[in-house]
N, C-alpha and C positions, 0 to 999 in steps of 0.2 A: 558235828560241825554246825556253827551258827547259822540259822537261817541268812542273815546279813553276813554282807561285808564290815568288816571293819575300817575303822579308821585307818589304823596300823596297815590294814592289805593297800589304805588309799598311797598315804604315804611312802610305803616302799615302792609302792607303784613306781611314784614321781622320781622317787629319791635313784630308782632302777635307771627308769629314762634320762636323767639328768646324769647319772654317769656316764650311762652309752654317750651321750653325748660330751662330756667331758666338763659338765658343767657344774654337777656338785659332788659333794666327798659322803660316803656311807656313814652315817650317827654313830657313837663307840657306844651308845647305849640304848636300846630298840626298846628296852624294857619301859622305856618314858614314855612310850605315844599311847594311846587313848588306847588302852581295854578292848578286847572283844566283845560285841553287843547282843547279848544275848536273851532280853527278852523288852518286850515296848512298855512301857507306861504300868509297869508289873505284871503282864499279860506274857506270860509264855506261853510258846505252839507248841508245848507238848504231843504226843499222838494223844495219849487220854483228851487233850482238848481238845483237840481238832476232833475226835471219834463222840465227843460229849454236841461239842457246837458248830463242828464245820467238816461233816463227815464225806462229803465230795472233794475235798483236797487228801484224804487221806492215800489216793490211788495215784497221786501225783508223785510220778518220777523225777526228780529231779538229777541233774547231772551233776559233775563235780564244781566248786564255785570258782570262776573265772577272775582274774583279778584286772581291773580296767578302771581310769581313774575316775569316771566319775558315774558309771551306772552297774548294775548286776543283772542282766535279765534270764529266767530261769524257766522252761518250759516243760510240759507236760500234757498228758489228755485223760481230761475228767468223764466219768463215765451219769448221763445226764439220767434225771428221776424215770426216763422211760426204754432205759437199759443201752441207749446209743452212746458209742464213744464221739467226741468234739475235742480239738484243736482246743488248748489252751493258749489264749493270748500272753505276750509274755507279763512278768510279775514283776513289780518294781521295785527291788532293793537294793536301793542302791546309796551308796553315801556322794553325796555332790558337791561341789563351791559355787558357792555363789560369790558376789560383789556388788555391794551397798554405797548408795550414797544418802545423807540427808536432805530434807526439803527447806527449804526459804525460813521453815522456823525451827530447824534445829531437829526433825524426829524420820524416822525412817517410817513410821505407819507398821507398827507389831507391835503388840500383847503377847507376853511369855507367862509361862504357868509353872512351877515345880512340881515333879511329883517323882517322887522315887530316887530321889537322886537327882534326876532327869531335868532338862529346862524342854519343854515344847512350847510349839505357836499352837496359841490358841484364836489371836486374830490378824487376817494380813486389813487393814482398811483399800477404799475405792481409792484406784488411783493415785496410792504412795509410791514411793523408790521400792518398800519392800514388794507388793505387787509386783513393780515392773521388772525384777529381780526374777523374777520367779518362785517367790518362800510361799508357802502353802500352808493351811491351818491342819495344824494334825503333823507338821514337820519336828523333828528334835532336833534341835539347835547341839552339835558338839563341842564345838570351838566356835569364835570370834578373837579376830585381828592376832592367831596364834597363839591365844589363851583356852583351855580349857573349861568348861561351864559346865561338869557334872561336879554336881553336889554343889554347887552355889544358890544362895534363896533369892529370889525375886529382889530382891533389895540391889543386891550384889550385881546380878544381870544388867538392871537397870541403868545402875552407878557406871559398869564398867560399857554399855552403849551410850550415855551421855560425854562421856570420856572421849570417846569415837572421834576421830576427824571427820570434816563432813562428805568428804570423799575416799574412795577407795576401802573402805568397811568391805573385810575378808569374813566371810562364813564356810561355815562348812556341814550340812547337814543331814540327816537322814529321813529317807523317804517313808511314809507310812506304810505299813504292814499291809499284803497279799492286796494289794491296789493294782488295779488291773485297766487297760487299754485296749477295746474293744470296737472295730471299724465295721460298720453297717451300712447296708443300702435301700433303702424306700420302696417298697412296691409301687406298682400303678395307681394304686388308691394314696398313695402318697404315707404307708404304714411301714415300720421299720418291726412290727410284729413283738412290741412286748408291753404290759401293764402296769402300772403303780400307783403306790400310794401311800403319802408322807417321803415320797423320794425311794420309796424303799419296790424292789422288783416283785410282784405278786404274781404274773404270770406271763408266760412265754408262748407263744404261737407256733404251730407245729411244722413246718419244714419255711418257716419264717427265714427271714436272714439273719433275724435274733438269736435263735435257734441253732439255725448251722453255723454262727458263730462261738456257739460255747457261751451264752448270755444265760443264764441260770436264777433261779426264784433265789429271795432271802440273801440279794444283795442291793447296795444303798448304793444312788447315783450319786456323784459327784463331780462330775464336770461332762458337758456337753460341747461340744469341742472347742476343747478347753476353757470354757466357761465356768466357774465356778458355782454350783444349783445349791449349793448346801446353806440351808436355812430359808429356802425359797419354795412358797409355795406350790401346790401339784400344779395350780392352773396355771403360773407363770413359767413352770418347767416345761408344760406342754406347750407351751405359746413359743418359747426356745425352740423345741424339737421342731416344731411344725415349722418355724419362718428357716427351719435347712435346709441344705438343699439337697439332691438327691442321695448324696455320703454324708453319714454323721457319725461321729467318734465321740464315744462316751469313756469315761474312768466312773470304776463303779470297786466297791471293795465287801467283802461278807459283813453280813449285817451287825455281825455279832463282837466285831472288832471295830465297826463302826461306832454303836451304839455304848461300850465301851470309852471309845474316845469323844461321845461325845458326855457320857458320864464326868471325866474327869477333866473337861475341859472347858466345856461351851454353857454359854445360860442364854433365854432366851434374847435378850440381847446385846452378846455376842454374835448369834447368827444372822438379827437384823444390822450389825453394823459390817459384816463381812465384805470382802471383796466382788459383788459380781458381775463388773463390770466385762463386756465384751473384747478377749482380747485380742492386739492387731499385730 
């Protein structure tokens, strides 16, 4: 079974509900809708690779996958470096819609990238429509406006968002890989009990909140609640962390699918022109 959902599970989803409801007719031919997805950016979760690069998910149970229209959360308990079992936060894979519009001069604020077939965002800018949407750097773009975009080149993408009306732009995408959701509480000293450096987790405090949360070494922060950190300095991440207030929620994902995407994605700047601004 694919780690993801598919497109295909998204759409019968819908296409299920709209029956019940009376609203639409079954497809006479299912074999059209988008493919089963089975590996990110060339990167498959093999157990060899996960046992090679990410050998704390390999004890992860997961349940059968659920089909729901717009997320997949799938849960587990990873056993941590000093032999204790932790609550795994849920993992998000999930395929979603979003809904675009463009700005005063005609762009939504994304950068797309091809690789593998694939179209991904590599940049959302501060303060675009695509920001306020919700699209995320590291997202795979599957459709637009009920077009498919696997296997089209950057040229092609582009051509066919300039096309775009400037309202109501349908997406539909998928979430990056074992990206995780993680809610913490601050001690008295005002410490949420974990360390880094270049964004990346180096250590964890021992019966911390970080800790009893399932927060683990040799992963990459990525959003402080809901904040965007990637491509942002340590001392401006901590300057983030510290102005929260006593709950803070982090998205953090293994390093090593990080570093990955940011291989075939990001240059330096890309990360300085990133989205990070505060959001409301």
């Amino acid at each position: 079974m694919s780690m993801y959902p598919s497109l295909e599970e998204l759409k019968v989803d819908k296409i299920a509900r709209g029956v019940a409801k009376g609203t639409n007719d079954l497809p006479k031919d299912l074999s059209l809708l988008y493919p089963t997805l089975n590996e990110y950016m060339g990167l498959e979760f093999t157990q060899d690779v996960l046992a090679a690069n990410m050998p704390e998910y390999l004890g992860v149970a997961y349940p059968e996958t659920r089909t729901v229209s717009t997320v997949h959360e799938k849960y587990g308990t990873l056993v941590t470096p000093d032999g204790t079992a932790s609550q795994l936060s849920p993992l998000s894979h999930g395929v979603r819609e979003l809904v675009l519009c463009k700005d005063a001069e005609g762009k939504i604020g994304v950068r797309v990238k091809d690789i593998n077939k694939g179209v991904f965002v590599s940049l959302v800018t501060k303060g675009s429509p695509a920001a306020i949407a919700g699209l995320k750097f590291g997202d795979q773009i599957l459709q637009i406006n009920g077009k498919y975009v696997a296997g089209m080149s950057l040229d092609s993408v582009h051509s066919l968002l300039k096309r775009c009306p400037s309202n109501g732009i349908e997406m539909i995408v998928r979430d990056r890989p074992y990206e995780r959701t993680i809610k913490l509480h601050k001690d008295s000293a005002n410490r949420v009990g974990f360390q880094f450096k270049d964004g990346e987790i180096t250590a964890v405090v021992k019966d911390s909140s970080a800790a009893r949360n399932g927060l683990l070494i040799n992963h990459q922060l990525l959003e402080v609640n809901g904040q965007n950190v990637v491509g942002l300095k340590d001392s401006a991440i901590t300057e983030i962390v510290n102005e929260c207030g006593d709950r803070i929620t982090i998205t953090i994902m293994p390093s090593f699918v990080y570093k990955h995407i940011i291989k075939s994605l990001a240059s330096n700047l890309v990360t300085k022109l990133m989205d990070h601004s505060v959001p409301v």
